[in-house]
C-alpha positions in Angstrom: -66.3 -20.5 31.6 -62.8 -22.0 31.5 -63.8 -23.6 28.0 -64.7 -20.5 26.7 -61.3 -18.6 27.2 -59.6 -21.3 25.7 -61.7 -20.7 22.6 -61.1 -17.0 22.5 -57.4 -17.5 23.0 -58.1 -20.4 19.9 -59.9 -18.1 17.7 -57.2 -15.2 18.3 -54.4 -17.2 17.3 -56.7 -18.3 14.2 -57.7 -14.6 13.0 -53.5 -13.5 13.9 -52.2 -16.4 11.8 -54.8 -15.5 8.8 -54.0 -11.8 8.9 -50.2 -13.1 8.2 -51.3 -15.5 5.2 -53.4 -12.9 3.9 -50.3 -9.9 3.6 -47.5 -11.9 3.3 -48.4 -14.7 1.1 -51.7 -14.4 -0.4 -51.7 -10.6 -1.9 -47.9 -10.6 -3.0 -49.1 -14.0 -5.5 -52.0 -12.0 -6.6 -50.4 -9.1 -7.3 -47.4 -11.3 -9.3 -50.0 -12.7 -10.7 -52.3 -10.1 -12.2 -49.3 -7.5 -13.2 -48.1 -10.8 -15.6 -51.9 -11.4 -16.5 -52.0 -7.5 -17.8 -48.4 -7.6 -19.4 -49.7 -10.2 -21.5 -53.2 -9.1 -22.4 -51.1 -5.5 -23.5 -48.1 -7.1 -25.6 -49.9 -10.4 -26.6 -50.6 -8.5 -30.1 -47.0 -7.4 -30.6 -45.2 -10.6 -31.2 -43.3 -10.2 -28.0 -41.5 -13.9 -26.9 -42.2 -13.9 -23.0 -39.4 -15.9 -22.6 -36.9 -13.4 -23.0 -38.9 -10.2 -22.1 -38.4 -10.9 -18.4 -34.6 -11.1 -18.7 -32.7 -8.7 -16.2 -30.6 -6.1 -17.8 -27.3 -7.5 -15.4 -27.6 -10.6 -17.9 -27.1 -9.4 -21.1 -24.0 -9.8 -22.7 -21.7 -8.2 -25.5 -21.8 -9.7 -28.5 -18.6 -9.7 -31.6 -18.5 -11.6 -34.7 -14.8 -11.6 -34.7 -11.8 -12.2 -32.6 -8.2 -11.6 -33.2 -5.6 -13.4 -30.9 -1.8 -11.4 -29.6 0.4 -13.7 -28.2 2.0 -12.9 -25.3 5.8 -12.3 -25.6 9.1 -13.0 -23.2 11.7 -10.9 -22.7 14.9 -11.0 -20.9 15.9 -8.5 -18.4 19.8 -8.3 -16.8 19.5 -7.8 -13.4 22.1 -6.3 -10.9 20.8 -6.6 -7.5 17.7 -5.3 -5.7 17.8 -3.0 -3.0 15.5 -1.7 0.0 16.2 2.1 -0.2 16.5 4.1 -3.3 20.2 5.3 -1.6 21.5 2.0 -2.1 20.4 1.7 -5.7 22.1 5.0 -6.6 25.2 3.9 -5.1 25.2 1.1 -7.2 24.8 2.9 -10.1 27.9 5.2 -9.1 29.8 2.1 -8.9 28.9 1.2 -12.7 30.0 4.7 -13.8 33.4 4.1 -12.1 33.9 1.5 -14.6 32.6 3.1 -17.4 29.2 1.2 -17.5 25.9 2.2 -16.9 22.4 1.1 -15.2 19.0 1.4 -14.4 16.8 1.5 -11.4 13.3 0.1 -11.6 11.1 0.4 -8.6 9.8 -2.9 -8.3 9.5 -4.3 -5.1 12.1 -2.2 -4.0 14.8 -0.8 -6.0 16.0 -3.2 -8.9 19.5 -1.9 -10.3 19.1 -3.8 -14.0 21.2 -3.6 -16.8 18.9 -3.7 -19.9 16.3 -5.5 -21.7 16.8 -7.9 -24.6 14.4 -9.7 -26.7 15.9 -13.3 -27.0 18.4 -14.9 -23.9 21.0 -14.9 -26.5 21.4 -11.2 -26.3 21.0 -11.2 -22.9 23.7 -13.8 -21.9 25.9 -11.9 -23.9 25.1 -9.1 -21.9 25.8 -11.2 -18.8 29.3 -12.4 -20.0 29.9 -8.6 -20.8 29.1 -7.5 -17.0 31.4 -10.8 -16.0 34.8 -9.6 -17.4 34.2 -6.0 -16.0 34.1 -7.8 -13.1 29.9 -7.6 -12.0 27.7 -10.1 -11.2 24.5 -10.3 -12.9 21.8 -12.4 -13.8 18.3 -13.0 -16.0 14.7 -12.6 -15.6 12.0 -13.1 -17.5 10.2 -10.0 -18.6 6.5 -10.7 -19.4 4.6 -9.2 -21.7 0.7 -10.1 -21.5 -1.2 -11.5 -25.0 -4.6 -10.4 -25.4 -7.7 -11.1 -27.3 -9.5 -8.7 -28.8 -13.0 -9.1 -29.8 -14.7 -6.6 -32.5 -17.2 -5.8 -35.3 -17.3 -4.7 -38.7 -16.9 -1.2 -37.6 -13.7 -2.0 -35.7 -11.9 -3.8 -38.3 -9.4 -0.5 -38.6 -8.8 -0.2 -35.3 -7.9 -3.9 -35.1 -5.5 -3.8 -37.8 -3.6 -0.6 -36.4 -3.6 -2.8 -33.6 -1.7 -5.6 -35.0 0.7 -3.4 -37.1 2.1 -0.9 -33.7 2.2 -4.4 -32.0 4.7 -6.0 -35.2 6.5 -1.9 -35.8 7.6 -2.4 -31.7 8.6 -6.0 -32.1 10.7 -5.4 -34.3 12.2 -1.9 -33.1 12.6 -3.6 -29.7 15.0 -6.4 -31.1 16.9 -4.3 -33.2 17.5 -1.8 -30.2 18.9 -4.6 -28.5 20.9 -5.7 -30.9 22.3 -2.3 -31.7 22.9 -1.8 -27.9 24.9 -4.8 -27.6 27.3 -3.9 -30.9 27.5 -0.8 -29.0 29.6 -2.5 -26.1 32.2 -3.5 -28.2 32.5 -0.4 -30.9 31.4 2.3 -28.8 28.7 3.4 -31.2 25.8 2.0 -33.2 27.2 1.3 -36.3 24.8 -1.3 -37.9 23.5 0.7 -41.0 20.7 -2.3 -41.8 19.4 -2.1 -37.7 19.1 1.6 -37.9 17.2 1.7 -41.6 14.6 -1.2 -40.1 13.9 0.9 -36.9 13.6 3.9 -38.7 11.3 2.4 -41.1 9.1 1.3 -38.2 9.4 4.6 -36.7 8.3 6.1 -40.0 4.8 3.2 -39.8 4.3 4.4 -36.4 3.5 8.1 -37.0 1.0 7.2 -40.2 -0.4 4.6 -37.8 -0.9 7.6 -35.3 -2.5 9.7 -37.8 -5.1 7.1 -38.8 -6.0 6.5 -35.1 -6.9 10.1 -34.5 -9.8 9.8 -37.2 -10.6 5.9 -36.9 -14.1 5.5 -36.0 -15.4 2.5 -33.6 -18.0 0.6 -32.2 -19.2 1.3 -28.5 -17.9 -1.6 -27.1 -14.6 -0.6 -28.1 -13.0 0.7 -25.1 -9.1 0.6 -26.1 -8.6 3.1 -28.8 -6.9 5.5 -26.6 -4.2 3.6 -24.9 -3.5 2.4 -28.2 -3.0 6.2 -29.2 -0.7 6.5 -25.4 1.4 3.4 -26.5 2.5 4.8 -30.1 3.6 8.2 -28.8 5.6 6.3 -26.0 7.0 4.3 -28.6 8.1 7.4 -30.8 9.6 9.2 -27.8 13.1 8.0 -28.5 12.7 8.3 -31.9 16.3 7.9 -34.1 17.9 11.2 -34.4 19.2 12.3 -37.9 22.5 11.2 -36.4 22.3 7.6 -36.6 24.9 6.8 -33.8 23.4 5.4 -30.4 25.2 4.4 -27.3 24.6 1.3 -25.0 23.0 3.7 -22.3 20.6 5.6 -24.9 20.0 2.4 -26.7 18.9 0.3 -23.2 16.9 3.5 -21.6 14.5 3.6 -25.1 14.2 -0.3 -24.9 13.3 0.1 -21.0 10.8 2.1 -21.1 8.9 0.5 -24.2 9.4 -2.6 -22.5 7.1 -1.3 -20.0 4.7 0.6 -22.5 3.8 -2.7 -23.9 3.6 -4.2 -20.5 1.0 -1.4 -19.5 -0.7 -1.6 -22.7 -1.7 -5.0 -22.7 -2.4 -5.3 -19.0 -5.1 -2.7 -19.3 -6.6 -4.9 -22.3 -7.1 -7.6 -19.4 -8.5 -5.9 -16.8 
């Protein structure tokens, strides 16, 4: 009698631990197994490689033929002093009006009073020096701009090279901004007729450049096309004016703000 129960109890834990095999192990394979069995009896006239027809869609990746290369740039920003409250920025910038100079506040990390942004140190020690015998204190940081790298197709070739060309036409109105600023100090007024002529000529590249990107066609990949079309009009903002004379303050708040229209621009290509 006693023998008996024991097989029962046996033969129940058998049948329990066969019932398992048989829905968790068992039917899953057979059902992997046919489904592959009838994808390749279907497709097995159609030239299909079974290698790659199983590959998840989170795997494929974007292809270019080409890739062109921006380098990163460096600029120099004169800094004031930073500040906690906004309060204490303004009253700095009172200060610098009492001696006929002039600033900026940046909100970074606080309130950064700066005093402009140059392209090369050289300009921006002499800015330094400047602050020095007016009596304030000052110093340099680097300003970075991000490169990037910029991977297209045939169809994006345009795009690319109205890339290239706004990123030369604000090199070079940047550095002669700051060069024009910095005459400024000293003669009260922009005076440099060859500075002015090469940022207007820039200026001039900037708008066809504009015009081109509004009809450019590109790729779908392409995802860029209209920050490019954001940075040229912040770049034209502070266009020249028909009359040719720019002060240090007008000069520096142009360069400022394209200083960080770059910046943006190029951080967006990284992300």
């Amino acid at each position: 009698m006693r023998i008996s129960r024991i097989n029962k109890k046996r033969n129940k834990k058998l049948f329990s631990r066969n019932v398992l095999l048989l829905f968790l192990i068992i039917i899953p394979a057979a059902a992997v197994i046919s489904s592959f069995v009838i994808y390749f009896s279907l497709n097995r006239d159609k030239g299909i490689d079974l290698t790659t027809a199983f590959t998840a869609k989170d795997q494929a990746v974007n292809t270019f033929k080409y890739k062109f290369d921006i380098n990163a740039k460096q600029f120099f920003r004169v800094e004031i002093k930073k500040y906690e409250k906004y309060e204490d920025a303004e009253t700095q910038i009172a200060m610098l009006k009492k001696k006929k100079l002039n600033g900026f506040i940046v909100k970074e990390q606080g309130y950064l009073v700066a005093y402009g942004l140059f392209i090369n140190e050289s300009q921006a020690n002499t800015a330094v020096k400047y602050l020095k015998r007016k009596g304030i204190e000052s110093s340099l940081s680097i300003f970075n701009v991000n490169g990037a790298n910029i991977k297209y197709d045939d169809m994006d070739n345009n795009l690319v090279d109205i890339a290239s060309a706004v990123d030369t036409a604000a090199l070079k109105i940047l550095n002669e901004k700051a060069a024009l600023s910095l005459e400024s100090l000293y003669s009260g007024k922009a005076v440099s007729e060859k500075s002015l002529e090469i940022i207007i000529e820039q200026e001039e590249r900037l708008i066809i450049m504009l015009n081109y990107l509004k009809d450019v066609k590109t790729s779908d990949n392409i995802v860029y096309k209209e920050s490019l079309e954001i940075l040229v009009n912040e770049l034209l903002v502070d266009k020249l004016g028909t009359d040719r004379s720019y002060d240090y303050y007008k000069l520096q708040n142009s360069l400022m703000n394209q200083g960080e229209a770059l910046r943006k621009f190029y951080n967006k290509l990284l992300i």
